[in-house]
PASEBA-1860 file (N, C-alpha, C; in nm, 3 decimals):
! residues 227
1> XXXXXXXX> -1.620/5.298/1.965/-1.480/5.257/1.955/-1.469/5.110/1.989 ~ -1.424/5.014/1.916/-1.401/4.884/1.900/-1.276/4.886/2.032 ~ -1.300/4.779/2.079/-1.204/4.761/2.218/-1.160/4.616/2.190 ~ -1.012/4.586/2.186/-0.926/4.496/2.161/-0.989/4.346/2.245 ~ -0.986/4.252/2.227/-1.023/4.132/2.309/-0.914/4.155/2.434 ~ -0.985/4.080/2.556/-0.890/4.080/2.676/-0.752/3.977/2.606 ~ -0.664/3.948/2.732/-0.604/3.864/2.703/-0.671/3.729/2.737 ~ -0.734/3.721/2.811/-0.830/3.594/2.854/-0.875/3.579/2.725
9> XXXXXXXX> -0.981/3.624/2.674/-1.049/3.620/2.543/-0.947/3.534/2.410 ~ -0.841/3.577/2.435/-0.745/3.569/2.356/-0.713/3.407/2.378 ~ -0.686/3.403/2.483/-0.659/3.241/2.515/-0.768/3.159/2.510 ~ -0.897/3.192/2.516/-0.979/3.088/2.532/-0.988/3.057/2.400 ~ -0.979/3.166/2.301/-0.970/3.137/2.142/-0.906/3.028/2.091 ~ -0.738/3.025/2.158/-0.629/2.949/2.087/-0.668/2.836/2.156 ~ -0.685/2.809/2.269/-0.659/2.703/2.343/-0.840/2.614/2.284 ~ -0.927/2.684/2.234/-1.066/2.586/2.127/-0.954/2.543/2.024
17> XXXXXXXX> -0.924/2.668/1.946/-0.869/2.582/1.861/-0.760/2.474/1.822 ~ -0.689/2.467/1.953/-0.588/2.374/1.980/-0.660/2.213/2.022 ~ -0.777/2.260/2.089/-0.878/2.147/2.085/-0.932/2.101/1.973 ~ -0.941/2.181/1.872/-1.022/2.128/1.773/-0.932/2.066/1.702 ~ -0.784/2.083/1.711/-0.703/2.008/1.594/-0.681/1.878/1.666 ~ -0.682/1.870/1.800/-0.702/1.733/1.824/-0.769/1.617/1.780 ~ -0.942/1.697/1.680/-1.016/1.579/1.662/-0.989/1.571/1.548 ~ -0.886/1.674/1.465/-0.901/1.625/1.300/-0.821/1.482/1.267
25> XXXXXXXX> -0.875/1.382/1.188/-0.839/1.275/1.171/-0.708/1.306/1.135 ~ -0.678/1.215/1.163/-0.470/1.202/1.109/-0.478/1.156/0.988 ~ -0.611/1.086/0.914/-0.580/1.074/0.776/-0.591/1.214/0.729 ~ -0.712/1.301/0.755/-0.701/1.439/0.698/-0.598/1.477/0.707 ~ -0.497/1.509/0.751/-0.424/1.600/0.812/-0.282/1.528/0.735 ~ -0.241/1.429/0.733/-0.146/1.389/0.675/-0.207/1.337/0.533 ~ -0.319/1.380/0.487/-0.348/1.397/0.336/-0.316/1.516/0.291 ~ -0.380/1.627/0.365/-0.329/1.703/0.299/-0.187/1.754/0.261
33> XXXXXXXX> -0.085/1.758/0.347/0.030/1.780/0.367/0.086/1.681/0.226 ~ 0.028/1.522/0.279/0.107/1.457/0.094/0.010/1.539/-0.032 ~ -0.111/1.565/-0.025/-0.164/1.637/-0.185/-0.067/1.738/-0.189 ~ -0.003/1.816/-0.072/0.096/1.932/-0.120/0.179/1.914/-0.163 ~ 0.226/1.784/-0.159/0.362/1.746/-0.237/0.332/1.721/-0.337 ~ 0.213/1.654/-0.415/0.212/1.571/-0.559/0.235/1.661/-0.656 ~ 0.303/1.587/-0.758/0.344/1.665/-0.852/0.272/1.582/-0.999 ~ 0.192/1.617/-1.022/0.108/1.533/-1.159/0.181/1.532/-1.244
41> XXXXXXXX> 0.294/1.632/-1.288/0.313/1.646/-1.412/0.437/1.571/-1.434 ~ 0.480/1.524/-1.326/0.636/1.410/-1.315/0.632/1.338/-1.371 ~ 0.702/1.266/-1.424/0.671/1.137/-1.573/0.706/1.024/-1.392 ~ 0.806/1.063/-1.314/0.857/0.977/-1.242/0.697/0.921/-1.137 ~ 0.655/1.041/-1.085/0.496/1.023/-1.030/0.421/0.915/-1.100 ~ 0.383/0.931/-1.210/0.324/0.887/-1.316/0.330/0.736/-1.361 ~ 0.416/0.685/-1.382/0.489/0.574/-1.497/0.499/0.484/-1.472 ~ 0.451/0.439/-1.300/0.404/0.321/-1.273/0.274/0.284/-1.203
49> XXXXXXXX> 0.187/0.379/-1.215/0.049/0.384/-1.134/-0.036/0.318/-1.297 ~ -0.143/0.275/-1.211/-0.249/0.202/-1.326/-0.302/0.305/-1.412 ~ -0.336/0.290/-1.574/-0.415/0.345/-1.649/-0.496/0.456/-1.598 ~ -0.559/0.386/-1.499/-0.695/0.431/-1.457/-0.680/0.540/-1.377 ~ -0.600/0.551/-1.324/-0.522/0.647/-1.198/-0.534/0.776/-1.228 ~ -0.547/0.793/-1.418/-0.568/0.935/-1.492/-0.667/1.045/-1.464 ~ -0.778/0.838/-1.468/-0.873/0.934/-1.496/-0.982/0.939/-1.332 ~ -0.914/0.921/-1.230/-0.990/0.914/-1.102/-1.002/1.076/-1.042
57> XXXXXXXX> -1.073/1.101/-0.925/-1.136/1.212/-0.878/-0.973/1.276/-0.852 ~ -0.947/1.410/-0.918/-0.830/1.504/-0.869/-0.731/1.437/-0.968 ~ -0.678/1.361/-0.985/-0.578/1.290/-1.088/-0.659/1.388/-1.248 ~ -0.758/1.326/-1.243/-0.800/1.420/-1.349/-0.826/1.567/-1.400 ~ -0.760/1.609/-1.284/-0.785/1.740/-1.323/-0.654/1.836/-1.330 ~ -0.596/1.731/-1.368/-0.420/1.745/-1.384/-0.344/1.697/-1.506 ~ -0.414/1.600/-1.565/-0.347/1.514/-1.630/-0.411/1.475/-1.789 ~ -0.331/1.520/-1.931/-0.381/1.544/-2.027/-0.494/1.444/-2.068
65> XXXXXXXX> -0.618/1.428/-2.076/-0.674/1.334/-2.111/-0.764/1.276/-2.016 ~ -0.734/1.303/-1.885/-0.821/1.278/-1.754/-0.935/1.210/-1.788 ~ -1.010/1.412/-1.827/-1.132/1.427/-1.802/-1.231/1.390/-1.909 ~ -1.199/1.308/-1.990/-1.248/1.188/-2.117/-1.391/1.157/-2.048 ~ -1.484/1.203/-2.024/-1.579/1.127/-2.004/-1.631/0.958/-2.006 ~ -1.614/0.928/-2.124/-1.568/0.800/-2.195/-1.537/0.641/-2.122 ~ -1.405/0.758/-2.077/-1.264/0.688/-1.986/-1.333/0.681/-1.863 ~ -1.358/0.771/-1.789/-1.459/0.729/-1.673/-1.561/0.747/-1.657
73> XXXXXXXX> -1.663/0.689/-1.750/-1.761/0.555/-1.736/-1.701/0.435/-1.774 ~ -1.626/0.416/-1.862/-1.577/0.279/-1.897/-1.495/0.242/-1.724 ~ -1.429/0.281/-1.656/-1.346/0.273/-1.553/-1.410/0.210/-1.433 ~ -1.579/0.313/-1.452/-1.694/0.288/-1.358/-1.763/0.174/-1.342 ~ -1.781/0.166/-1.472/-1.834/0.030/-1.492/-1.746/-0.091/-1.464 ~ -1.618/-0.034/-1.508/-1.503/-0.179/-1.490/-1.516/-0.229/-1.352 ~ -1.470/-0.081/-1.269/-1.450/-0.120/-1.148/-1.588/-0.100/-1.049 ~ -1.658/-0.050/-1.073/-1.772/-0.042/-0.982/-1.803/0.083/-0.925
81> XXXXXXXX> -1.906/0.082/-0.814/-1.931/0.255/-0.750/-1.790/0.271/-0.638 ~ -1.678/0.219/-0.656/-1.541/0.207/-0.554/-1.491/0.304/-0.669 ~ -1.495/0.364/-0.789/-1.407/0.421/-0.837/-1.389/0.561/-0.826 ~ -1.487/0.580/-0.717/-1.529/0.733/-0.676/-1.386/0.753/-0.594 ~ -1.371/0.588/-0.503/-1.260/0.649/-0.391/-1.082/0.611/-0.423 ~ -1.118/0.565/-0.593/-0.989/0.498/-0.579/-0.825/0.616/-0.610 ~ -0.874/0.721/-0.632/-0.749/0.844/-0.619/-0.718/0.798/-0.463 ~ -0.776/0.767/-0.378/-0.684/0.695/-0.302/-0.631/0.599/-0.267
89> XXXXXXXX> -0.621/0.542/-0.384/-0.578/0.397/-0.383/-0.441/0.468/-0.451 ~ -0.476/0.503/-0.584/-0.332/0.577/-0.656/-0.257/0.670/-0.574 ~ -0.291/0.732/-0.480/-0.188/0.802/-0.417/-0.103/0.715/-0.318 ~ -0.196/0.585/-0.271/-0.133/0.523/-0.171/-0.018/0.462/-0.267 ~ -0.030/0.424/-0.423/0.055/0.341/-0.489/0.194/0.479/-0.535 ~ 0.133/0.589/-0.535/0.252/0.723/-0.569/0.331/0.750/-0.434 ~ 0.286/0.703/-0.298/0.341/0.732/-0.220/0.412/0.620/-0.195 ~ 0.427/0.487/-0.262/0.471/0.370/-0.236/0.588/0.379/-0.285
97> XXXXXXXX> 0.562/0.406/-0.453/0.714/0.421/-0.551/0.762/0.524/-0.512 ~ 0.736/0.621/-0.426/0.844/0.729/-0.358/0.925/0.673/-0.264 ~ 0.830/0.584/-0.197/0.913/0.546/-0.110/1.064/0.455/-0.155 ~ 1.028/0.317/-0.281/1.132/0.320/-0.309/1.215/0.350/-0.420 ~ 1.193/0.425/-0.476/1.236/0.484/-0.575/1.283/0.619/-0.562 ~ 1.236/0.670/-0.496/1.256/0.845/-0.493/1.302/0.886/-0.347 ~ 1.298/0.798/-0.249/1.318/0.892/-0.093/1.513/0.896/-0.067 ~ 1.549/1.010/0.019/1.640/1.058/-0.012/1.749/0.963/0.112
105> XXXXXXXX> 1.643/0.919/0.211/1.640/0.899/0.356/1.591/0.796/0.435 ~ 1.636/0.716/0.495/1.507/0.620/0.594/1.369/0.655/0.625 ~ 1.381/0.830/0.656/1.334/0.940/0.743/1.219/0.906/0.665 ~ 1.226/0.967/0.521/1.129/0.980/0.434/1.097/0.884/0.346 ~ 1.177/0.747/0.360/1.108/0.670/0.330/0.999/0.605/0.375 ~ 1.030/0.574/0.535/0.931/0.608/0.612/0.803/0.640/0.620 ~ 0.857/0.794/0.626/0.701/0.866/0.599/0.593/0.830/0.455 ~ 0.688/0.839/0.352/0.594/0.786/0.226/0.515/0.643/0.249
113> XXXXXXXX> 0.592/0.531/0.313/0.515/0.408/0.366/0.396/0.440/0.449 ~ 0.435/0.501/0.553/0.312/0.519/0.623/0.207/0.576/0.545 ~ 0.222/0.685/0.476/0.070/0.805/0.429/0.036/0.683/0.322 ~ 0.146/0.534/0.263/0.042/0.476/0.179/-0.053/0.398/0.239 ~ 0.029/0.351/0.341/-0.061/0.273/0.440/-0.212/0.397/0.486 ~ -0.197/0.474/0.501/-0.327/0.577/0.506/-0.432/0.553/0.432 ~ -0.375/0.556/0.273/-0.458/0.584/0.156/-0.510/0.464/0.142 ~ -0.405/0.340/0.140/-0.500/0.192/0.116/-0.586/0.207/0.282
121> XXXXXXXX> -0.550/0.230/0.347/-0.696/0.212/0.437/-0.783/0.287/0.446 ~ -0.828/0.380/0.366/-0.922/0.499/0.338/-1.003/0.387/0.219 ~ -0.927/0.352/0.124/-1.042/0.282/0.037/-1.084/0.129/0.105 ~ -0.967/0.082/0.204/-1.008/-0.045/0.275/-1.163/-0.069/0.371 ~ -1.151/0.025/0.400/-1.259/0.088/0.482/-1.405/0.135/0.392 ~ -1.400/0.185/0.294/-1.499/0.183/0.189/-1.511/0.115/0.109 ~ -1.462/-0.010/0.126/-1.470/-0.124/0.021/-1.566/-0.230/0.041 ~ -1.667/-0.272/-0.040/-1.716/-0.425/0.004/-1.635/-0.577/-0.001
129> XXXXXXXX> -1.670/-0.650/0.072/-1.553/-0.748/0.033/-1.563/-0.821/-0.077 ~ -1.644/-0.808/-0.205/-1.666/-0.837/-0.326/-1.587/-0.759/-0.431 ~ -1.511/-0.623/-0.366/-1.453/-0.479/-0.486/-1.327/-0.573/-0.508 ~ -1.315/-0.566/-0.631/-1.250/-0.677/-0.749/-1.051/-0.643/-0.694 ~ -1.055/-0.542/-0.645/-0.939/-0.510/-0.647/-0.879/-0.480/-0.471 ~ -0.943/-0.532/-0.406/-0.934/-0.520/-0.251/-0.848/-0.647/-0.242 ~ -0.818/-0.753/-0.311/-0.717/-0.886/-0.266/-0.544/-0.784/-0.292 ~ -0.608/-0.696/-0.368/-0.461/-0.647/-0.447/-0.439/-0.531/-0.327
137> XXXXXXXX> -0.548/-0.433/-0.306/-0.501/-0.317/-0.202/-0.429/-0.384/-0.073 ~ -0.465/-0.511/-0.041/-0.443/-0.539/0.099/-0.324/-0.616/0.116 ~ -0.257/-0.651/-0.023/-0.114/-0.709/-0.017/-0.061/-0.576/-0.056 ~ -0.102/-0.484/-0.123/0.005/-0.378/-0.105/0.039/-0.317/0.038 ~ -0.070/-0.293/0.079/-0.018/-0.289/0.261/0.054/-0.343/0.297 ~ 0.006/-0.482/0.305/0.081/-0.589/0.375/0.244/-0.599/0.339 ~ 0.243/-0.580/0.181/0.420/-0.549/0.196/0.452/-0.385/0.260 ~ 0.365/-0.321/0.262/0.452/-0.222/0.272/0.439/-0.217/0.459
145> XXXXXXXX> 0.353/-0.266/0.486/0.358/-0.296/0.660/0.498/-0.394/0.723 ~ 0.562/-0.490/0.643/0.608/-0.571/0.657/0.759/-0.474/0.607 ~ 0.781/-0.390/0.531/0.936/-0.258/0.499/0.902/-0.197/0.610 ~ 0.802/-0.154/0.660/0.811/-0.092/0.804/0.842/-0.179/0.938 ~ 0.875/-0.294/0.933/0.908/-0.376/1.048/0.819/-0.377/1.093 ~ 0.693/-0.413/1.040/0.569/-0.483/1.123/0.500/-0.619/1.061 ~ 0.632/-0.697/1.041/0.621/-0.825/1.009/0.460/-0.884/0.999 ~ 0.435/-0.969/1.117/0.299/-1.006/1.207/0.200/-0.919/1.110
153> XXXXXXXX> 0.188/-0.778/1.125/0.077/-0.712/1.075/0.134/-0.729/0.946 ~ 0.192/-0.709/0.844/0.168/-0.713/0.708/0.129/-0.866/0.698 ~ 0.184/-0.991/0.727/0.137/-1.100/0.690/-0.030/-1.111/0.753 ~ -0.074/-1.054/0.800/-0.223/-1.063/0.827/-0.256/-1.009/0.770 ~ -0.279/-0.900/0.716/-0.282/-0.832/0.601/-0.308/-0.946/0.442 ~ -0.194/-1.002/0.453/-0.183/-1.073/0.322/-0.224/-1.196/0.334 ~ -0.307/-1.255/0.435/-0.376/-1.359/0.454/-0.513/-1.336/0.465 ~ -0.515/-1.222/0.474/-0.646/-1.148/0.432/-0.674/-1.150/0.280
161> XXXXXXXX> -0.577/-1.112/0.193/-0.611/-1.089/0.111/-0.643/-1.230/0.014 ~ -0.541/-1.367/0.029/-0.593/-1.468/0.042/-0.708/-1.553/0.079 ~ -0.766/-1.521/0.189/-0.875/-1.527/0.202/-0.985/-1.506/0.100 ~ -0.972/-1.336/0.054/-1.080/-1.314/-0.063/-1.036/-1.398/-0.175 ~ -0.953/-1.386/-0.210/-0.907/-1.486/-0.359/-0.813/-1.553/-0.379 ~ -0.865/-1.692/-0.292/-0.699/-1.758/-0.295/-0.657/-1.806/-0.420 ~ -0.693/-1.765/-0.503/-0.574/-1.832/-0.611/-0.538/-1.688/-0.700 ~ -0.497/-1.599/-0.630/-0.461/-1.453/-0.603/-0.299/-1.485/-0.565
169> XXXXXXXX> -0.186/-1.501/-0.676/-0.057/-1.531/-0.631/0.051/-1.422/-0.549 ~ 0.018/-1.278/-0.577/0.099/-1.253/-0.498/0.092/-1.242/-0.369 ~ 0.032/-1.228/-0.282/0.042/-1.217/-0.127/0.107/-1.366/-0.070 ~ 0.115/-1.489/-0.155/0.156/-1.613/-0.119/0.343/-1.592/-0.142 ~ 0.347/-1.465/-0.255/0.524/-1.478/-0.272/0.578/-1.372/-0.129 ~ 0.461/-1.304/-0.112/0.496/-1.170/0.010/0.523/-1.243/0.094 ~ 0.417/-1.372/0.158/0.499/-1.410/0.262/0.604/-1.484/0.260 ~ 0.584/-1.602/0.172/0.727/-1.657/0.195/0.873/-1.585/0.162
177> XXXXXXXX> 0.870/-1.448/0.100/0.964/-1.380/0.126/0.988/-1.333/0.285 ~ 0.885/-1.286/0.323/0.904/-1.246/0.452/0.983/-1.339/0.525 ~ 0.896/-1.487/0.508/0.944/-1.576/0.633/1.142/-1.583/0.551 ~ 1.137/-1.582/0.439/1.258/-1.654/0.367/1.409/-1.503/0.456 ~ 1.357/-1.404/0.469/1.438/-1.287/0.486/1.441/-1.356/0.631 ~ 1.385/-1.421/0.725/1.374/-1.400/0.855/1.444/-1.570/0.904 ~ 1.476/-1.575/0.724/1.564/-1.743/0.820/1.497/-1.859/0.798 ~ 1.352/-1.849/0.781/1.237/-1.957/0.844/1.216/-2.021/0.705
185> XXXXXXXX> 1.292/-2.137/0.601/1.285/-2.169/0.493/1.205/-2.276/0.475 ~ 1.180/-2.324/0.596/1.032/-2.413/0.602/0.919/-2.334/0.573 ~ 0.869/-2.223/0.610/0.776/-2.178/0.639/0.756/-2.098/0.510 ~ 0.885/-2.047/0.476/0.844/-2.010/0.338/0.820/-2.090/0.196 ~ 0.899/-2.173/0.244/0.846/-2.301/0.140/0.693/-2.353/0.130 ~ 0.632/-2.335/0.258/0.491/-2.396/0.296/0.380/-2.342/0.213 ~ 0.476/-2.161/0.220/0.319/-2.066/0.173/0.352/-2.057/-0.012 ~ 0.498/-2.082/-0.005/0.509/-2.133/-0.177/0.389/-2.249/-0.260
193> XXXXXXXX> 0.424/-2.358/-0.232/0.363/-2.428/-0.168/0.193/-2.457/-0.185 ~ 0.135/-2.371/-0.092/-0.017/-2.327/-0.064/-0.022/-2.290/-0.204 ~ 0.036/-2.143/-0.215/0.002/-2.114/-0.356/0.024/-2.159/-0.459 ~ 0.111/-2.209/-0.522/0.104/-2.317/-0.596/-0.020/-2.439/-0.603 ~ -0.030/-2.472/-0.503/-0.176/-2.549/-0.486/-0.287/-2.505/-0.518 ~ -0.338/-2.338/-0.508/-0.429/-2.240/-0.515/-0.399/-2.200/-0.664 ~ -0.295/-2.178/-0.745/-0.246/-2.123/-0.875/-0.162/-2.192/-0.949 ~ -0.151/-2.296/-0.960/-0.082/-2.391/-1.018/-0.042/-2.307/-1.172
201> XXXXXXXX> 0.151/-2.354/-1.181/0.169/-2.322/-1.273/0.238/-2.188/-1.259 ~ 0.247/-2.146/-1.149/0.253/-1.951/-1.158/0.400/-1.930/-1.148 ~ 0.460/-1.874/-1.250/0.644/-1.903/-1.229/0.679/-1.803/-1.125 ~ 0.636/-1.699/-1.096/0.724/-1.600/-0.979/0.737/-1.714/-0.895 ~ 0.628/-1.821/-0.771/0.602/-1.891/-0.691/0.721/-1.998/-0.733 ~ 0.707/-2.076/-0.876/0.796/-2.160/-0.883/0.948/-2.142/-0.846 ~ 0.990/-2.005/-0.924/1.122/-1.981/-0.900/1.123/-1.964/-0.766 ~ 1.080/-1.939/-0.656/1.111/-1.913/-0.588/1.105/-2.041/-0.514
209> XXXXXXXX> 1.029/-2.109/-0.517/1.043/-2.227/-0.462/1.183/-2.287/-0.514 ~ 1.193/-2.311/-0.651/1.323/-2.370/-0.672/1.424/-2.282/-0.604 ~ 1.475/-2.195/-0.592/1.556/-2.085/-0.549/1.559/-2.167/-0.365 ~ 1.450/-2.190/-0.314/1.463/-2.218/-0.161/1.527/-2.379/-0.157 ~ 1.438/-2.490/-0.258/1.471/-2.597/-0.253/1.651/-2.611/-0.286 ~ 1.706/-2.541/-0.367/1.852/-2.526/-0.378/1.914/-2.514/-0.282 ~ 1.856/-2.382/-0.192/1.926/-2.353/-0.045/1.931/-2.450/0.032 ~ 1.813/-2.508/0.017/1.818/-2.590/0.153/1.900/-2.694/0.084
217> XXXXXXXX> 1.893/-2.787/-0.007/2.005/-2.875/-0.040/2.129/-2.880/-0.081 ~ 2.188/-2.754/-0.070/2.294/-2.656/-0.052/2.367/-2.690/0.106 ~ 2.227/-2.646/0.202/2.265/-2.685/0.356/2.271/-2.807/0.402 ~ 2.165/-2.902/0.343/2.215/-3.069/0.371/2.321/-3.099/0.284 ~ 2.395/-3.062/0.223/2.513/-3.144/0.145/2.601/-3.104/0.175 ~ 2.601/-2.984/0.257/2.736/-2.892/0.320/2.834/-2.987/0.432 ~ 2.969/-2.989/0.451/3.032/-3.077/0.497/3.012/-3.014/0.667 ~ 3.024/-3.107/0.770/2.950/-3.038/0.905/3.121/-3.046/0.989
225> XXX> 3.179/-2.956/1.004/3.275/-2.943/1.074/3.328/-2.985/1.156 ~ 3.487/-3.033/1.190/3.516/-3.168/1.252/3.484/-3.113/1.402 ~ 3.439/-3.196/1.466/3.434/-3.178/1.620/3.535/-3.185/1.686
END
């Protein structure tokens, strides 16, 4: 006759396995929970992630045309032996446009920022600093670190990504937006500016420079109030 576990028995059970969820990474764990949400077949999911996004590990096995052989070797070769990890690059970019496009809430906008911030640092972390597309993963952070009010950290982020390829224009418009939202129209003018120096010619950078140079001579021509 089989005899029931004590209650001791019973607790030493729950209380391992309450230990063991302690060590599961928080990327596991808040991966899986976002794969439970994805919905492949959403045109809205879909319609702004890269080409390539089809045909990467799990994307493809969802999505008409994926599994093209073809399509990824051509992809492989484009991008290198990084294309094994880049379904998490595309989820970090599906959890991005949820965030602003689709979230209902701060709450959950939120949360979609963070799990992208997850995914770009899952391939950040497996990347060499030569993978063609790491100047681009690390300004997507960096803005999306910088919608989460972590100013400081997204612009390091995006001076990072500068670093690998400075004549790489957007992380130069990320910051001087940043500094430009925060008041500081010197400073955003500076990194206008830089890049322009690094990319000469690049109109997002220009307009925006013209757009600041207006402001500010907007504020020197303004009449200064009688004392």
């Amino acid at each position: 006759m089989n005899k029931r576990p004590s209650f001791g028995v019973l607790f030493k059970v729950i209380a391992a396995a309450a230990v063991a969820l302690l060590f599961v990474p928080v990327h596991a764990v808040g991966q899986q929970n976002f794969v439970k949400q994805k919905d492949y077949d959403d045109p809205r999911e879909m319609r702004n992630l890269p080409d390539y996004c089809k045909h990467t590990q799990l994307f493809r096995d969802h999505l008409p045309g994926g599994n093209d052989p073809e399509q990824i070797a051509r992809w492989t070769n484009v991008l290198g032996p990084m294309f094994i990890h880049l379904h998490h690059y595309c989820w970090g970019l599906m959890a991005t446009n949820r965030a602003f496009f689709m979230s209902r809430s701060p709450k959950d906008r939120g949360y979609n920022l963070v799990m992208s911030i997850d995914e770009f640092d899952y391939v950040i972390r497996h990347s060499s600093p030569d993978f063609s597309l790491l100047p681009e993963i690390l300004t997507k952070k960096g803005e999306n670190l910088i919608s989460l009010d972590q100013g400081p950290k997204g612009v390091a982020e995006l001076r990072g990504a500068i670093d690998i390829k400075p004549d790489y224009w957007p992380p130069y418009a990320a910051i001087s937006d940043y500094f430009k939202q925060n008041g500081d129209f010197t400073k955003a003018r500076d990194w206008l500016e830089k890049g322009l120096s690094a990319a000469p010619n690049t109109r997002p950078l220009e307009r925006r420079l013209a757009e600041i140079k207006s402001a500010q001579g907007n504020r020197t021509k303004s009449p200064q109030a009688p004392r």
